[in-house]
N, C-alpha and C positions, 0 to 999 in steps of 0.2 A: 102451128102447134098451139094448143090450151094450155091457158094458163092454170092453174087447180087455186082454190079459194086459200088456200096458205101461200100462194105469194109465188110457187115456184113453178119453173116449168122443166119434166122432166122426160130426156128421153131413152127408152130402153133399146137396147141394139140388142137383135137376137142372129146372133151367126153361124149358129149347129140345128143341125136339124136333132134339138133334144137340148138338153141343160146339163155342162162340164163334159169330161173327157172320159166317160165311163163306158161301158157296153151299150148299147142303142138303148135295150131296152129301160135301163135305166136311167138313160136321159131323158128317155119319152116319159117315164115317171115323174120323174123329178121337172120338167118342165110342165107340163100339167096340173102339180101340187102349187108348183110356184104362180101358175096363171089364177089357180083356183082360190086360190089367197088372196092375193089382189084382188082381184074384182072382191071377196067378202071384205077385204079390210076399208074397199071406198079408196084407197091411195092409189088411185090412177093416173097413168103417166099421163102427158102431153101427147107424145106418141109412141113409136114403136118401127121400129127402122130391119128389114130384112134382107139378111143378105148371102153371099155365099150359100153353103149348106142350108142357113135357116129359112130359106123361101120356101124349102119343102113343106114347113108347118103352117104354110097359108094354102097350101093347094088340097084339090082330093083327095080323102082317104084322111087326112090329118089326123090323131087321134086328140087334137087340140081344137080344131077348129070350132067346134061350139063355144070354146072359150074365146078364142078371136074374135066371133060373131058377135057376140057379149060387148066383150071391150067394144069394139066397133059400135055397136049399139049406144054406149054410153058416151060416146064422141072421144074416144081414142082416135088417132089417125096413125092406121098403116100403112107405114110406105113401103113397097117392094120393091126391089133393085131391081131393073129391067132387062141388064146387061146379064146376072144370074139366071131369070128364069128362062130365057133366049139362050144363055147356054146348056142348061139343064134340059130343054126344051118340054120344058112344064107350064109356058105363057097362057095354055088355052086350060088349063087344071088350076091355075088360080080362082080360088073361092071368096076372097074376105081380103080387104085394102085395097089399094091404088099402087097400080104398077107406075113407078118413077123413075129417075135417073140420078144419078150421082150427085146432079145440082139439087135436087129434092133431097139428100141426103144429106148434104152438104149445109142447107139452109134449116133442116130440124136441128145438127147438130149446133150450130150458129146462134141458133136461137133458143137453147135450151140453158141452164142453170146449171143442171146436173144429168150427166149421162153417166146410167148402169149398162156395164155389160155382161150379158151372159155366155 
């Protein structure tokens, strides 16, 4: 994980494919306002941890994925839960991060300061 020039490292877990417990479509909104901020605000995490439901927002079709692309770009690290897109069987539709495993997730958390979840 990155450390960010304030001192912290931080990591965000995303587990819905969308952001809260709303109707789809509005979590596909709302996680996308939420992406689109961050990267304008510069307060970029460490990483970025996916799993269950959220590994949908790294594969094809995404309505996020140019935002991932982005982060990734500026050295975010995505980690994708391996054991999710193998059961979803979305492994070959993954677009953006590094498919992991539990110890990769385990080791972001470990090494993080502060972990947001969505």
């Amino acid at each position: 994980m990155t450390t960010r020039p304030d001192g912290t490292a931080t990591l965000i877990v995303i587990s819905r494919n969308g952001m809260g417990d709303a109707e789809p479509e509005l979590g596909q909104r709302l996680i996308r306002t939420y992406l689109t901020l961050l990267l304008e605000s510069n307060m970029l995490p460490g990483a970025i941890c996916f799993y269950t439901n959220g590994v949908r927002l790294v594969t094809e079709g995404s309505p996020v994925l140019d935002l991932l692309e982005q982060l990734a770009n500026r050295g975010v690290h995505l980690i994708v839960c391996k054991t999710c897109v193998d059961y979803f069987g979305l492994t070959d539709q993954v677009r953006v991060g590094v498919i992991g495993g539990m110890t990769d997730v385990i080791a972001a958390q470990w090494e993080a300061q502060k972990i947001i979840h969505l």
